[in-house]
C-alpha positions as CSV (number, residue, x, y, z in Angstrom):
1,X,-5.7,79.2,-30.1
2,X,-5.6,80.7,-33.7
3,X,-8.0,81.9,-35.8
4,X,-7.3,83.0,-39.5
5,X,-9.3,84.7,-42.4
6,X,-9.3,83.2,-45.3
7,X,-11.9,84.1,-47.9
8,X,-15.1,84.1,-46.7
9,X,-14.1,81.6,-44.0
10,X,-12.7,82.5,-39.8
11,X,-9.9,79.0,-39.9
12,X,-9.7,77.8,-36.7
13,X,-6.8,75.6,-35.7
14,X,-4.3,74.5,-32.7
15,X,-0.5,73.8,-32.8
16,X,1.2,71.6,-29.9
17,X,5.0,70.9,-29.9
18,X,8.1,72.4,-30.0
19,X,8.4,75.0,-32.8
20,X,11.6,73.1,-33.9
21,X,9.9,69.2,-34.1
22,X,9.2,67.3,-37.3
23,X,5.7,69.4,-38.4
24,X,2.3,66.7,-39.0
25,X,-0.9,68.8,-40.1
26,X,-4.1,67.0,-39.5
27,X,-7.4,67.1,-40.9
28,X,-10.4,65.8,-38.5
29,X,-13.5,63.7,-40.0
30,X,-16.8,64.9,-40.5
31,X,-18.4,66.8,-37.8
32,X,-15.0,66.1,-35.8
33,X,-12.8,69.2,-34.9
34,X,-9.7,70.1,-33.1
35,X,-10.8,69.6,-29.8
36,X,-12.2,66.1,-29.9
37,X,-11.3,62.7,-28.2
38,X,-9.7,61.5,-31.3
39,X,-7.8,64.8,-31.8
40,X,-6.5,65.1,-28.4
41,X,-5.2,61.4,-28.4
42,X,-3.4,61.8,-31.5
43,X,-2.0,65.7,-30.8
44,X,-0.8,64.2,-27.5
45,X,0.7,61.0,-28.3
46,X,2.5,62.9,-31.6
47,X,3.9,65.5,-29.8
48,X,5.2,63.2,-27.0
49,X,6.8,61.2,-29.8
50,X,9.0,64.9,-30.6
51,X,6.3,66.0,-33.5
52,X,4.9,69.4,-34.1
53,X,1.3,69.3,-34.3
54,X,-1.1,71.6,-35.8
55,X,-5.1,70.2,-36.3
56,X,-7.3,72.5,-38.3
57,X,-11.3,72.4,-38.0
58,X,-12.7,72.1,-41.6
59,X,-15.2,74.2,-42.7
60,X,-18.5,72.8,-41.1
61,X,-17.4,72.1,-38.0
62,X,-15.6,73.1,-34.8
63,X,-15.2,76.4,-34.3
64,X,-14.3,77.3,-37.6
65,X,-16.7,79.7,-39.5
66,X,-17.9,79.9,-42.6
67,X,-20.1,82.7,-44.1
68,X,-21.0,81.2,-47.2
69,X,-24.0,82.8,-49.4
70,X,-24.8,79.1,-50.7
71,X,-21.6,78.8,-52.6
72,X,-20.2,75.3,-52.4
73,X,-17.2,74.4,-50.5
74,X,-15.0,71.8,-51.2
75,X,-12.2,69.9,-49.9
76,X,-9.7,71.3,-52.3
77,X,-10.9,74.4,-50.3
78,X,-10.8,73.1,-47.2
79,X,-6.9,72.1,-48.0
80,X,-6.3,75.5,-48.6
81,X,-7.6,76.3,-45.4
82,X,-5.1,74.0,-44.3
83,X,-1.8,75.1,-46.1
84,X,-3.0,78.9,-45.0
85,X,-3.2,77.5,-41.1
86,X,0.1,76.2,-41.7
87,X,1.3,79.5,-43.4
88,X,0.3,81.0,-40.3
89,X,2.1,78.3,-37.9
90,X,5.1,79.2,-39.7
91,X,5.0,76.0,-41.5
92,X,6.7,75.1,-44.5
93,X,5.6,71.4,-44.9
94,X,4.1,68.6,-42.8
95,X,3.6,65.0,-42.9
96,X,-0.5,65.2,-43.6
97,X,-3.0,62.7,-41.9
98,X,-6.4,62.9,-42.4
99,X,-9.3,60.7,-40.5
100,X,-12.2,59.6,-42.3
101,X,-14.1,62.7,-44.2
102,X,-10.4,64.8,-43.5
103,X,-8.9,61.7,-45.6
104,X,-10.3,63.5,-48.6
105,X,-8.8,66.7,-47.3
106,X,-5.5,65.1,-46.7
107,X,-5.9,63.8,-50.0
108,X,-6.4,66.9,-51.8
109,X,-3.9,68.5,-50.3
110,X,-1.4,66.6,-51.5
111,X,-2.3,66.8,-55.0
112,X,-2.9,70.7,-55.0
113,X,0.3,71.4,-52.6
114,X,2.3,68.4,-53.4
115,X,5.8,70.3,-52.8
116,X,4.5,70.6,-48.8
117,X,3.9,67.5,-48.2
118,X,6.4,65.5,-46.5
119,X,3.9,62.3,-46.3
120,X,0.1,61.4,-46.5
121,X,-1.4,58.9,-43.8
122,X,-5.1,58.2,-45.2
123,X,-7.1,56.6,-42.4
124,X,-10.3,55.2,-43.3
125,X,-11.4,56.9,-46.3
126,X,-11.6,57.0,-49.6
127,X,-11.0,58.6,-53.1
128,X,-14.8,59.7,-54.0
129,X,-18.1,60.2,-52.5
130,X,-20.1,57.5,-52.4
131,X,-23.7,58.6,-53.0
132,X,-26.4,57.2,-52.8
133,X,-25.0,54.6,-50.2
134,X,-25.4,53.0,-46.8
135,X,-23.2,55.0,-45.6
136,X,-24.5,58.4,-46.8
137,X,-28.0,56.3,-45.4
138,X,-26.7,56.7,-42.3
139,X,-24.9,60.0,-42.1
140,X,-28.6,61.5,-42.8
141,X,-29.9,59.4,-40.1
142,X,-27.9,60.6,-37.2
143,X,-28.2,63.9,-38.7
144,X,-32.1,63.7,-38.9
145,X,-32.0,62.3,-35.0
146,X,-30.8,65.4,-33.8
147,X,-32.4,67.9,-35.9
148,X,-35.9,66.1,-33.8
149,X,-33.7,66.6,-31.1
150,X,-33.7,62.9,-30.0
151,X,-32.0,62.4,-26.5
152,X,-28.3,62.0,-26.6
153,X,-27.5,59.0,-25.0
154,X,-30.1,57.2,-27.6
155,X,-27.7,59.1,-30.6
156,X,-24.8,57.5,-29.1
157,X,-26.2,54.3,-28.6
158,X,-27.2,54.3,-32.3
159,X,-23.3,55.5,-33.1
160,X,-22.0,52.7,-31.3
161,X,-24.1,50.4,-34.2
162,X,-21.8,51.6,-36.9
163,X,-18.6,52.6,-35.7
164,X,-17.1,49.9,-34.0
165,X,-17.0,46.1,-33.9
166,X,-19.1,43.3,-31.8
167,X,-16.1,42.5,-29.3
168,X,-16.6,46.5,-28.5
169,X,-19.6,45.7,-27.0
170,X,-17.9,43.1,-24.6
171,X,-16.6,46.0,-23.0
172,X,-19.5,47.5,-20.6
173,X,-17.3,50.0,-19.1
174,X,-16.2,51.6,-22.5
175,X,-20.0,51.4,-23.9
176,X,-21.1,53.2,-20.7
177,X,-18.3,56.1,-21.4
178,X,-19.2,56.2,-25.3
179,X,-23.5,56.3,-24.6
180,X,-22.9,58.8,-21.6
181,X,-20.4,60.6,-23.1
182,X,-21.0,64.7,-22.1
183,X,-22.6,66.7,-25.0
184,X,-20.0,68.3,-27.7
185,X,-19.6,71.8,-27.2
186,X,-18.8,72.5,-30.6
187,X,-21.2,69.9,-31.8
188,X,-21.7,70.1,-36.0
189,X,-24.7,72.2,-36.9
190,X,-27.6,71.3,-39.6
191,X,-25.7,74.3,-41.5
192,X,-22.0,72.1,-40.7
193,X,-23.6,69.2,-41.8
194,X,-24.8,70.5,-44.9
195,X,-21.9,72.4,-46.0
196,X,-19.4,68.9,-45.3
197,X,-22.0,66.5,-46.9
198,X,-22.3,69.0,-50.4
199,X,-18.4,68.7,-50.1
200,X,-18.3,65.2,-49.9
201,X,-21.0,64.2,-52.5
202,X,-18.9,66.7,-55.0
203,X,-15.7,64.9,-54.3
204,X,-13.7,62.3,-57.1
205,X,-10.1,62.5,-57.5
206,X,-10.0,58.7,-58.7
207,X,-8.6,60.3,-62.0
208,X,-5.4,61.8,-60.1
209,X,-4.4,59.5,-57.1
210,X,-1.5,58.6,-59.9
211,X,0.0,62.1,-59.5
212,X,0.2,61.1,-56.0
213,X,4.4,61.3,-55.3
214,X,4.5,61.0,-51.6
215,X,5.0,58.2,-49.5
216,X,1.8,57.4,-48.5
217,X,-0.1,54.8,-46.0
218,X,-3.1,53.9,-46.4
219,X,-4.9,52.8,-43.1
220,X,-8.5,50.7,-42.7
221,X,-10.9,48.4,-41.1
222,X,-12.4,44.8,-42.5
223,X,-15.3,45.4,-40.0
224,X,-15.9,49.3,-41.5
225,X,-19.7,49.9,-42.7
226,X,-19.3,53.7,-43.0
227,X,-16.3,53.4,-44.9
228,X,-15.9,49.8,-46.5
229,X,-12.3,48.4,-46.5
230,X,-12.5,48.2,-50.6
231,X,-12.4,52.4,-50.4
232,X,-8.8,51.8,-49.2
233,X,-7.8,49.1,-51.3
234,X,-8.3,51.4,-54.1
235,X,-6.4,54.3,-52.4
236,X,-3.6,51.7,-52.0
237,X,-4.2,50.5,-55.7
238,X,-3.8,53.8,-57.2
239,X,-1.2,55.8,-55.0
240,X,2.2,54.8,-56.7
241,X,4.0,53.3,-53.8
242,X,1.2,53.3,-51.2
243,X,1.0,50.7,-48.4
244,X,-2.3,49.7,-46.6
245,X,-2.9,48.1,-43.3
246,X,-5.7,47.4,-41.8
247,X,-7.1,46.3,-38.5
248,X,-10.1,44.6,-36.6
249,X,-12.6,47.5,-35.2
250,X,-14.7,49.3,-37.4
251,X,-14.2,52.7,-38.6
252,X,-13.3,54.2,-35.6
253,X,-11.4,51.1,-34.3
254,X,-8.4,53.4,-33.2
255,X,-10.4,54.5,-30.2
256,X,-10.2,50.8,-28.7
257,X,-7.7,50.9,-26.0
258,X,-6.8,47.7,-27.2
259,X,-5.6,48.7,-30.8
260,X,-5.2,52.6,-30.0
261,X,-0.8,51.2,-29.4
262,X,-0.6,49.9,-32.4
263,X,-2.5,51.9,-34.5
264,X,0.2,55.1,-32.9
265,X,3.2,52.8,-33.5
266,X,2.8,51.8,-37.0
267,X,1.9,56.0,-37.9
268,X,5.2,56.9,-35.5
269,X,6.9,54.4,-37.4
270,X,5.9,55.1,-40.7
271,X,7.1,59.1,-40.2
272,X,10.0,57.7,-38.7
273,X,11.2,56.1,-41.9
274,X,10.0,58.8,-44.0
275,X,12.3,61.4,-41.9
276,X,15.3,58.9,-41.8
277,X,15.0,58.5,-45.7
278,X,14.3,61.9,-46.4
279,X,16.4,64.1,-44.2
280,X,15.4,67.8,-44.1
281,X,17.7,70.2,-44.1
């Protein structure tokens, strides 16, 4: 898959579809990439639905690289690395979705590159870094667990605390898959972790979600302790025109099988109507 130079960074990124199909650019969460279960289910179910993927890994994970001497790295510069993957996948514009962490990527690309963005799809994030928090509690936590290089069943199980709801845990066979899950090739190192959490503790654009021109939904979780439901209802607040939905689950409530088919209708729908009421040429 491609690789690209940009600055002191090595941009990796994939592209499924045909060359010809509506273009969506995504942006992956923290310590998420490309590659990932979330990734794959959305690339797949996207293209299959006649859209043009491309998925970039940020800066700090994946198999993107960054040689940085220190320097910090935002995510305006991480939606540059973005718009210069999509410059190389030939392009123009793209609906942009961005999961968690790559919310405030999605979101800054759309203010710094507003004219190539067809659409933003914000999915349980937020406008700001929230520090000194729970949730920045807990990113440090898991972080610290493997840095003593606790065993990585017990890190999932620990995962599984956070990130999803009680009726999750109903489900033995999908708690089995999630604390046995195979270890992450392109795991997030102490370095990845670093450079994404300096990124995120850095970021406010609370001041210019008004500029904010395209149609945009806004998507979250009631039951979300890493990312609080209020974080979208601000989004929503301050995007002119934005529309929020949430669902039952817990930040990463998408991955239920249960709410994974509605979650893929209402963003399938939602580009629908953005296509049919803004017809490219």
């Amino acid at each position: 898959m491609p690789t690209l130079r940009r600055e002191a960074a090595e941009i990796y990124y994939v592209v499924e579809g045909a060359d010809d199909a509506v273009p969506v650019a995504i942006a992956p969460g923290m310590g998420a990439h490309s590659g990932d279960i979330l990734s794959s289910l959305l690339s797949g179910m996207l293209t299959r639905a006649g859209f043009r993927v491309l998925i970039v890994d940020n800066q700090g994970s994946g198999r993107t690289v960054s040689h940085r001497d220190g320097t910090l790295i935002t995510f305006a510069d991480m939606a540059a690395d973005l718009a210069a993957a999509m410059d190389d996948a030939g392009m123009p514009d793209a609906h942009i979705i961005g999961i968690s962490m790559g919310g405030a990527v999605a979101t800054s690309f759309v203010l710094d590159f507003p004219q190539r963005a067809r659409s933003l799809i914000s999915i349980v994030s937020l406008a700001y870094g929230d520090y000194p928090s729970r949730a920045g509690f807990i990113v440090e936590t898991m972080r610290l667990l493997r840095d003593h290089n606790v065993p990585l069943n017990l890190i999932n199980r620990v995962g599984l605390l956070y990130l999803v709801d009680e009726p999750t845990f109903r489900d033995l066979d999908a708690v089995d898959q999630w604390v046995n899950a195979p270890p992450d090739p392109f795991a997030q190192t102490r370095e990845g972790w670093e450079i994404q959490s300096e990124a995120m503790q850095a970021y406010d654009v609370r001041s210019r979600l008004g500029e904010i021109r395209a149609p945009t939904l806004i998507m979250g979780s009631p039951d979300d302790i890493i990312v609080p439901l209020v974080h979208q209802q601000e989004l929503a607040a301050a995007i002119p025109g934005a529309a929020l939905k949430a669902y039952p689950g817990g930040h990463l409530f998408m991955l239920n099988p249960q709410r994974l088919p509605s979650f893929m209708d209402d963003i399938i729908t939602f580009l629908n109507s953005v296509e049919a009421a803004n017809p490219q040429a």
